[in-house]
C-alpha positions in Angstrom: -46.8 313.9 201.0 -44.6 311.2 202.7 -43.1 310.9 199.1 -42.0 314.9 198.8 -41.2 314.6 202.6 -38.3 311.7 202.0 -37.1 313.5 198.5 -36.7 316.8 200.3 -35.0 315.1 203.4 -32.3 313.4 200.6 -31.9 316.5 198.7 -30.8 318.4 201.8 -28.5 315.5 203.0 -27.2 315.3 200.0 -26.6 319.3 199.8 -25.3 319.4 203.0 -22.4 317.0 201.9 -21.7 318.5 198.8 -21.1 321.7 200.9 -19.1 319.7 203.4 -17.0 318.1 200.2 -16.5 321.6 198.8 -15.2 323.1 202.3 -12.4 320.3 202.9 -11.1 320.7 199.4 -10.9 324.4 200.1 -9.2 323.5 203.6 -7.1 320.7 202.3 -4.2 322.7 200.5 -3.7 324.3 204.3 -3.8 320.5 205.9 -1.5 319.5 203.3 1.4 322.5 204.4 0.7 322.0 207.7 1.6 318.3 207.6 4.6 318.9 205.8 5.9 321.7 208.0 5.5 319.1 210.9 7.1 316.6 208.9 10.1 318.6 208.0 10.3 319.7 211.5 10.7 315.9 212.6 13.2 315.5 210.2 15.4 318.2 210.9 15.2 317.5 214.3 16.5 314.1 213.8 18.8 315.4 211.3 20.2 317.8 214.3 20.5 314.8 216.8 22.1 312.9 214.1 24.5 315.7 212.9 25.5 315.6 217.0 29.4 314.3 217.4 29.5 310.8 219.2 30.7 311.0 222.8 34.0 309.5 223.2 34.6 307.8 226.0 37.8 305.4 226.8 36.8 302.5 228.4 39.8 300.2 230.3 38.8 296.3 230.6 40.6 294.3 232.8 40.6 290.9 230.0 38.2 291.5 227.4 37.8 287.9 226.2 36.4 287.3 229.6 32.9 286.2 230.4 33.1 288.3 233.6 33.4 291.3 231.1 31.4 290.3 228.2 28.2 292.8 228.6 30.9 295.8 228.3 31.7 294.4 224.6 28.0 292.4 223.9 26.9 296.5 224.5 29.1 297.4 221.2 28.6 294.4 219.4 24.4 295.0 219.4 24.8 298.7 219.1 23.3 300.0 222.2 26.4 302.6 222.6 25.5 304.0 219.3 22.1 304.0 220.4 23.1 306.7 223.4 25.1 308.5 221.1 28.4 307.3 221.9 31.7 305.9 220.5 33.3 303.8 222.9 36.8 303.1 222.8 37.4 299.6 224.6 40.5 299.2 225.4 42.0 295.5 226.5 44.0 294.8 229.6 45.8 291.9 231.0 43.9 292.1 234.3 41.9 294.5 236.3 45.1 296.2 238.5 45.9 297.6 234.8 42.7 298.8 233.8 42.9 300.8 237.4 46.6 301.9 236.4 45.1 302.8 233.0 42.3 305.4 234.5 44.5 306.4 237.5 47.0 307.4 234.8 44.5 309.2 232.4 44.6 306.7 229.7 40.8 306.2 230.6 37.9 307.4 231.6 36.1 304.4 232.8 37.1 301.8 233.8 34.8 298.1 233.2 36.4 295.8 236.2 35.4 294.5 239.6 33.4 296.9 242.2 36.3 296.2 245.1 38.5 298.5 243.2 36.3 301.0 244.4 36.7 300.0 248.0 40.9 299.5 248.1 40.7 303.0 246.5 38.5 304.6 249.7 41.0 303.2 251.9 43.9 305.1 250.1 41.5 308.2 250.4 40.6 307.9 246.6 37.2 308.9 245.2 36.3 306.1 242.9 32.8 305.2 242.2 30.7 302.4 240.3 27.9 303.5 238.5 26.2 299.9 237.2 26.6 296.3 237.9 27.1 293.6 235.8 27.8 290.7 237.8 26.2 289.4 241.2 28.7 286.7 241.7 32.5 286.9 241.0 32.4 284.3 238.2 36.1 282.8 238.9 37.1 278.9 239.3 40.2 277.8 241.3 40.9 274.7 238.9 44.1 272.8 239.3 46.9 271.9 236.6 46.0 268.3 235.4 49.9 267.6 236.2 48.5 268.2 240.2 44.8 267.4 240.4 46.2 264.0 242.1 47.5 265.6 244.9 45.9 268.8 245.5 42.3 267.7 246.6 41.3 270.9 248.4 42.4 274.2 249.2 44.4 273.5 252.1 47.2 271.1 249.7 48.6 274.5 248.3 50.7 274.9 250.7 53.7 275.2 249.7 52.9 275.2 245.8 52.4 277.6 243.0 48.8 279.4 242.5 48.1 281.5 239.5 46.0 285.0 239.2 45.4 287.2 236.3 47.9 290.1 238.0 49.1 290.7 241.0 46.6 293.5 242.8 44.0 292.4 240.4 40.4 290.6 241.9 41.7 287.8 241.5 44.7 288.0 243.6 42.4 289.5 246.6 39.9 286.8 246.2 42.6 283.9 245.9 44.7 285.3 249.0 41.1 285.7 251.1 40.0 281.4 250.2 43.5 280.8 251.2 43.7 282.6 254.6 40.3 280.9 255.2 41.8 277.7 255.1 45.3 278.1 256.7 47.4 278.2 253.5 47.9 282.1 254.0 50.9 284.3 255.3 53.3 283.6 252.1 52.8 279.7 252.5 51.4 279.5 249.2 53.3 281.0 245.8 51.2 283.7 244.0 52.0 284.5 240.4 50.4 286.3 237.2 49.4 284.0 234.5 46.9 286.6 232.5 43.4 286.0 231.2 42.2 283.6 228.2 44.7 281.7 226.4 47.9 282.5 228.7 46.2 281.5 231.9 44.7 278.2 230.1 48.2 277.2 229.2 49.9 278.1 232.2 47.3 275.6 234.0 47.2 272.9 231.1 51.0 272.6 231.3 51.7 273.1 234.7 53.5 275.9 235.0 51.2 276.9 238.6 49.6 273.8 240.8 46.5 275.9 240.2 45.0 278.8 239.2 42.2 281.1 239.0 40.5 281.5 235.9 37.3 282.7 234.4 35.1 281.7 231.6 35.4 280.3 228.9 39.2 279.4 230.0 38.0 277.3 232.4 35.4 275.2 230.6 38.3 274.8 227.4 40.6 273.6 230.8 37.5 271.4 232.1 36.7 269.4 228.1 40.4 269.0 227.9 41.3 268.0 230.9 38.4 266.2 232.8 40.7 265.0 235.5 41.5 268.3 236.8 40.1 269.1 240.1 37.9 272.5 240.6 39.0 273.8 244.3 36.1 276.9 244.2 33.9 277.8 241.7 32.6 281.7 242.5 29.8 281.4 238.8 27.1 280.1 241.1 25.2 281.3 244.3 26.3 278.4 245.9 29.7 278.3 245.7 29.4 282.1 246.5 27.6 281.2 249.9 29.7 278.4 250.9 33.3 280.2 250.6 32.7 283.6 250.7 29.5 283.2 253.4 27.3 285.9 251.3 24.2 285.8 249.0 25.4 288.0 246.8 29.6 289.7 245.7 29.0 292.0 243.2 32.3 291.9 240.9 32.2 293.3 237.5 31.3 297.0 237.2 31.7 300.0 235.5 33.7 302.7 237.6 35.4 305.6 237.4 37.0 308.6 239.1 34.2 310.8 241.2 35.3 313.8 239.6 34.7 312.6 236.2 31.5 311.2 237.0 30.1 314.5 238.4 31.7 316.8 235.0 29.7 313.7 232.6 26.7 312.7 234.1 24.7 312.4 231.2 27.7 310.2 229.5 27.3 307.9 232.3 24.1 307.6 232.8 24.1 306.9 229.1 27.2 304.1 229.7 24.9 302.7 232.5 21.9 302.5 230.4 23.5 300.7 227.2 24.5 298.7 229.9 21.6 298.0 231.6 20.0 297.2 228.3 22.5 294.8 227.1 21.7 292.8 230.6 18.1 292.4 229.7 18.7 291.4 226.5 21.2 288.3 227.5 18.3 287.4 229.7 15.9 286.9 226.6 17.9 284.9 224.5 20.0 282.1 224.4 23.2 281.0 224.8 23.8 280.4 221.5 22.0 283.3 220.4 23.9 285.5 222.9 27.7 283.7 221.2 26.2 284.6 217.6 26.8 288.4 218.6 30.3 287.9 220.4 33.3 288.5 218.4 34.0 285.4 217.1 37.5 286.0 218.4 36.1 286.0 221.8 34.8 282.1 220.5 37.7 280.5 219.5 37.7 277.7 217.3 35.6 276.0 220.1 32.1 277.3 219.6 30.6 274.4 221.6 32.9 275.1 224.5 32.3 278.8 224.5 28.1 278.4 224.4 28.6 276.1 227.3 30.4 278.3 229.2 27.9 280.4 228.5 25.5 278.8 229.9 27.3 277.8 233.0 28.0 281.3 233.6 24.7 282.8 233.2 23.2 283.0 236.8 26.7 285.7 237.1 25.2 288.4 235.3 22.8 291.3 237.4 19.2 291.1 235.1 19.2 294.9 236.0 22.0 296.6 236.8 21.7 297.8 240.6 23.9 297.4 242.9 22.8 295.6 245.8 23.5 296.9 249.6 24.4 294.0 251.7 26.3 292.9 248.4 28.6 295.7 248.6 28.8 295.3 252.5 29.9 291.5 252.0 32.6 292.8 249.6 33.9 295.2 252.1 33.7 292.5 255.1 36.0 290.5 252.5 38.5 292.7 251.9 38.8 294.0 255.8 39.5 290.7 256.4 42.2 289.9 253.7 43.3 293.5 253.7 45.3 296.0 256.5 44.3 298.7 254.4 40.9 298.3 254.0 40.4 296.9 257.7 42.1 300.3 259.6 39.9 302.9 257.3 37.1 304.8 257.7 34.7 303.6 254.2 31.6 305.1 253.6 29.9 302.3 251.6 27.7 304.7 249.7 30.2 306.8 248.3 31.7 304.2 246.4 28.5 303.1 244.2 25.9 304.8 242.7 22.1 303.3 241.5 20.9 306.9 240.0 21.8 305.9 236.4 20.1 302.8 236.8 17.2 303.8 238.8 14.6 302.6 236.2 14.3 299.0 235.2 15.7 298.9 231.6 13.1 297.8 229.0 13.5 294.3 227.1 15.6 295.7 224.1 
């Protein structure tokens, strides 16, 4: 009995198997269409998004070269634009006042330049607004020539001499005429002229066509290994130097902007800017300065590589890890410019209507 009991119990297993086998065969044919209905469905779908025409967008920068602008070009160079569905036009300008002229004229849409653009523009009753942040600190040095470093120790020993900014109007200018005010070498005693970005501004200072001059990165380190006697006056990379002349813990500088109007007709193209953005910020925070100089243009590195990856790394505590603009950032930019500025100081700005966090609401993932 326990024998017939076990041989009936395997025989009905086993039948109930061979049914089961026999019933997924039948339903197999109908799995199979199903899964390739879905999987043509994906595909098309991709297909569609793919078939989708780019998003132009013009973007003005005010010195491309520069470190102080390098996620707006580090964004194209990794393919994070393409990513949003975008083709970005970057265009390249001798300094941030002509990037401005360039979306004030229509030559732009956005414009990838420093945040108290924004501000300046309020006070003339223009609706300009920055939509992500790149930079926390301004990221310029005030470096004499070599031919003066013996006799311009500080700030004060301009007087009377010739200082160089990118343009006049541009960040630059505003932030060289503010450190000179601050220590009694304002009201015209001191000489102001444009000497560009990258290679004009490093041989304007190297053969002392200006006593001194602001510069950014990686002009200024080329300068520095060059020259080693030259003396640095300020140096805005760092959180230090930021505190000690400007008196704030943070001055947000680089940023994209553009007109109000243009931001509220494209929204979803700049909240897709902002993100590519955003995400090229988080990736320069995972890798290395030489890994980060691999994906410049090697343009951008000169026949210096060794020069440009340590400017690189000087400059790295500059860039936002996220993208946000901070509040009592943007209020220490203001306080700068009312002080340096008639404009700025007799107008009524509203802070908040000259930035915007919404793109950049949610922290960017690690690309």
């Amino acid at each position: 009995m326990p024998s017939g009991v076990s041989r009936e119990g395997t025989g009905g297993g086993g039948g109930a198997r061979h049914k089961s086998e026999k019933m997924s065969k039948r339903r197999s044919p109908l799995a199979i269409v199903v899964l390739l209905c879905a999987a043509a469905c994906g595909r098309s779908g991709r297909i569609a998004d793919a078939a989708k025409p780019a998003i132009h967008v013009r973007v003005a920068i005010g010195g491309q070269s520069q470190l102080i602008y390098l996620p707006t070009t580090l964004a194209q160079e990794l393919g994070f634009y393409k990513d949003e569905g975008l083709s970005v036009e970057l265009q390249d300008m001798a300094g941030g006042s002509k990037a401005l002229q360039a979306l004030v004229g229509g030559s732009a849409d956005v414009v990838s330049g420093f945040y108290d653009h924004t501000i300046q523009m309020a006070a003339e009753g223009r609706e300009m607004v920055a939509f992500v942040t790149m930079l926390r600190f301004p990221g310029l040095v005030l470096v004499t020539a070599p031919q003066s470093a013996g006799t311009v120790t500080k700030i004060e020993d301009l007087k009377g001499r010739v200082a160089g900014v990118t343009t006049a109007g541009s960040s630059s200018d505003m932030l060289l005429n503010y450190l000179l005010q601050q220590h009694g070498a304002g009201g015209g005693a001191v000489r102001i002229t444009a000497i560009g970005t990258a290679a004009t501004a490093v041989a304007a200072i190297e053969h002392g066509k200006v006593d001194a001059g602001m510069i950014a990165d990686p002009g200024f380190t080329l300068v520095l290994r060059r020259n080693p006697g030259v003396r640095v006056l300020a140096d805005l990379r760092h959180a230090e130097g930021v505190k000690a002349l400007l008196g704030a813990n943070t001055y947000p500088a680089s940023v994209l902007y553009s007109k109000g109007d243009w931001i509220r007709a494209n929204r979803e193209t700049a909240r897709r800017l902002a993100r590519a953005i955003a995400r090229t910020l988080v990736w320069m925070q995972n890798h290395s300065p030489q890994e980060i100089a691999d994906r410049t243009p090697a343009t951008f590195r000169g026949e210096d590589r060794a020069a440009y990856v340590e400017a690189l790394a000087n400059s790295m505590p500059m860039y936002s890890p996220d993208g946000v603009m901070d509040m009592d950032g943007a209020e220490a930019v203001k306080r700068l410019l009312s002080q340096s500025m008639e404009k700025v100081r007799g107008a009524t700005i509203h802070l908040a209507q000259t930035y915007t966090n919404e793109f950049v609401a949610q922290k960017p993932t690690n690309p």
